[in-house]
C-alpha positions in Angstrom: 167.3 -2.9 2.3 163.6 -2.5 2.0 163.6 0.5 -0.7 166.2 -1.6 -2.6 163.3 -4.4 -3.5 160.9 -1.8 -4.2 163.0 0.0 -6.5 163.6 -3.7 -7.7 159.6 -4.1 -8.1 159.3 -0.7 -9.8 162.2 -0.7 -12.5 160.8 -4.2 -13.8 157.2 -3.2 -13.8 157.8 0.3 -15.7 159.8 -1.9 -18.1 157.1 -4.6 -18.4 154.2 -1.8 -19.0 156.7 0.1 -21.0 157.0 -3.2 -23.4 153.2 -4.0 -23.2 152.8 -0.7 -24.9 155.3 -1.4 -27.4 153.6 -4.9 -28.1 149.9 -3.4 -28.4 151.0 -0.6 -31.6 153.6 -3.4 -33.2 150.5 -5.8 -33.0 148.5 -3.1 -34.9 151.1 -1.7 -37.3 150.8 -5.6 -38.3 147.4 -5.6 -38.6 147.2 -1.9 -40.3 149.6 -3.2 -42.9 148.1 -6.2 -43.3 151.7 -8.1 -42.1 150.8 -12.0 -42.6 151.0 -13.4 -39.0 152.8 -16.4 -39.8 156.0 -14.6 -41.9 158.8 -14.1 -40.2 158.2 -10.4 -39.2 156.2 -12.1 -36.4 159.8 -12.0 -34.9 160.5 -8.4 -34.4 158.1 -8.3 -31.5 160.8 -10.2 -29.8 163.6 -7.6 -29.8 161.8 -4.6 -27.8 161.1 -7.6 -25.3 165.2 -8.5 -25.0 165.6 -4.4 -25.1 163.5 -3.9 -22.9 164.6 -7.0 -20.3 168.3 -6.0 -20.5 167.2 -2.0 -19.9 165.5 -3.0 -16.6 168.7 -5.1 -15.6 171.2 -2.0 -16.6 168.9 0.4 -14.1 168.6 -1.9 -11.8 172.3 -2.1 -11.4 172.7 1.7 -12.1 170.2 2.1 -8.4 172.6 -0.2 -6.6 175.3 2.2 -7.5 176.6 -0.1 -10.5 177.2 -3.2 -8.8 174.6 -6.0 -9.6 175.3 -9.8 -8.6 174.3 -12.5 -10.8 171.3 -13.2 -8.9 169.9 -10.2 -9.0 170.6 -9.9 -12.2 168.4 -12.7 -13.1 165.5 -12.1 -11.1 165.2 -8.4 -12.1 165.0 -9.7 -15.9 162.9 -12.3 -14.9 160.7 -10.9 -12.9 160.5 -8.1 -15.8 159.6 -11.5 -18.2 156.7 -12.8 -15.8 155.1 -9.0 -15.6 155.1 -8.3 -19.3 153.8 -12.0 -20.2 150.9 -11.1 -17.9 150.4 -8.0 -19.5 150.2 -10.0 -23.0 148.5 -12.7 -22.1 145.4 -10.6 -21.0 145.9 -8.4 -24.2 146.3 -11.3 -26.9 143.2 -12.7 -25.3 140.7 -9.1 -25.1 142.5 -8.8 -28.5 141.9 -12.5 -30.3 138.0 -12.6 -28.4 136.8 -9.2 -28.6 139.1 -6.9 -30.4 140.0 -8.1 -33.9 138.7 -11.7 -34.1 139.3 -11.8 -37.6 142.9 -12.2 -36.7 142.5 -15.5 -35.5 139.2 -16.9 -38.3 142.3 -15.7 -40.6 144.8 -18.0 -38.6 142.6 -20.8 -38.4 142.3 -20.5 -42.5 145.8 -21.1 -42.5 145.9 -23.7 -40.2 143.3 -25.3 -42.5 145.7 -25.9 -45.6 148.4 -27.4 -43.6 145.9 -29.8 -41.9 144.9 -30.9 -45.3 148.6 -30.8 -46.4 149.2 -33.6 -43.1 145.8 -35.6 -44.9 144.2 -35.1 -42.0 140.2 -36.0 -42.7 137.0 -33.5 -42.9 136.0 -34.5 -40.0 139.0 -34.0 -38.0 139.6 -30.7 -39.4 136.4 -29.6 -38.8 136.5 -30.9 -35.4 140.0 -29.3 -35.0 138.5 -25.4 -36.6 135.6 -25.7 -34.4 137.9 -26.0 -31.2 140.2 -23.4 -32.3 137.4 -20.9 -32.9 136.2 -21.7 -29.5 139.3 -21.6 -27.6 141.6 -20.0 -29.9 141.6 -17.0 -27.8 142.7 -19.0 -24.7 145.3 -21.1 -26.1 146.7 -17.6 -27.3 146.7 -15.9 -24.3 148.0 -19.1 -21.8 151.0 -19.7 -24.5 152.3 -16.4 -24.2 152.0 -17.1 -20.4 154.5 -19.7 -20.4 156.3 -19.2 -23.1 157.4 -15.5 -22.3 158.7 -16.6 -18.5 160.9 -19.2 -20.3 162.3 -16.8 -23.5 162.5 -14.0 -20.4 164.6 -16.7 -18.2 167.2 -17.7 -20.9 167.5 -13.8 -21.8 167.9 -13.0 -18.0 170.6 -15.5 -17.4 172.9 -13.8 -20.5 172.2 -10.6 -19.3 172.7 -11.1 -15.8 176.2 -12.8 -16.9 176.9 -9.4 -19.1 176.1 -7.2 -16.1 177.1 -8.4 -12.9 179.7 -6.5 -11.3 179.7 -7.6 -7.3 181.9 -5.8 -5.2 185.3 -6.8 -4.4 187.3 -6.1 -1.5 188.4 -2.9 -2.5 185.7 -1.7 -2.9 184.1 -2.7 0.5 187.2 -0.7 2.0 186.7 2.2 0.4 183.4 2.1 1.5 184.1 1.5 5.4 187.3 3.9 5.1 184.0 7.2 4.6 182.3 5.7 7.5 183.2 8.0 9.9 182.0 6.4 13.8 180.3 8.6 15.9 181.9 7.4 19.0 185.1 8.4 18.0 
């Protein structure tokens, strides 16, 4: 039972590095192309994440010997969610502070003509710019904390439902009848 859970820990963290990697080139094919943040192409970084996710459920199932039950299921894809929002969190932040800070002076610029758009005052935007510059970084990184364990549990709980396959009777038999006791 005990190499079970660590196969468990190790097919979801392969698959969270494995989607970390992914993240950090889409991130800078973005930038390298000069992709607007807010279009809708932002989305795409969202499908090697469900890949991903369902991948680490399907091996996980394929090293029980294809039977998976719901709740394992679940907690492999979520567990998979938690380690790869990690992951991101710690890069969106090196990468918004340190990295390419430009990315987020050209986000706040953005931010600026909406807050006008909403008449908010000089004042308050200024106030609002100010903050964003300071802790833009951090409100970055600790969304993508939260956010990606909720997206990774919703994910989880389809995926769990696609693959579970628990055994049935049958199957416990056939099991039991190539036991062979060695009293006998």
């Amino acid at each position: 039972m005990e190499n079970v859970k660590q196969s468990y820990t190790n097919i979801t963290v392969k698959w969270a590095v494995i989607y970390f990697i992914t993240s950090v080139v889409i991130t800078y094919v973005f930038q390298f192309l000069n992709i607007d943040q807010n279009s809708a192409a932002k989305y795409l970084g969202y499908i090697p994440f469900i890949a991903f996710l369902l991948l680490a459920q399907k091996e996980y199932k394929d090293k029980l010997g294809g039977f998976l039950t719901f709740g394992q299921g679940f907690m492999t894809g979520f567990i998979y969610s938690v380690f790869g929002g990690i992951m991101l969190a710690i890069f969106i932040y090196i990468y918004l502070a340190i990295l390419s800070p430009q990315v987020l002076d050209q986000s706040l610029a953005s931010q600026h003509d909406k807050f006008v758009e909403n008449g908010m005052s000089e004042d308050q935007i200024k106030t609002a710019t100010e903050m964003g510059k300071k802790y833009g970084a951090i409100f970055g990184a600790v969304a993508v904390l939260f956010i990606m364990p909720i997206i990774g549990a919703i994910i989880s709980l389809i995926g769990a439902a696609i693959f579970k396959k628990e055994k049935s009777v049958l199957d416990i038999e056939k099991n039991s009848d190539s036991y062979t006791d060695p009293a006998v």
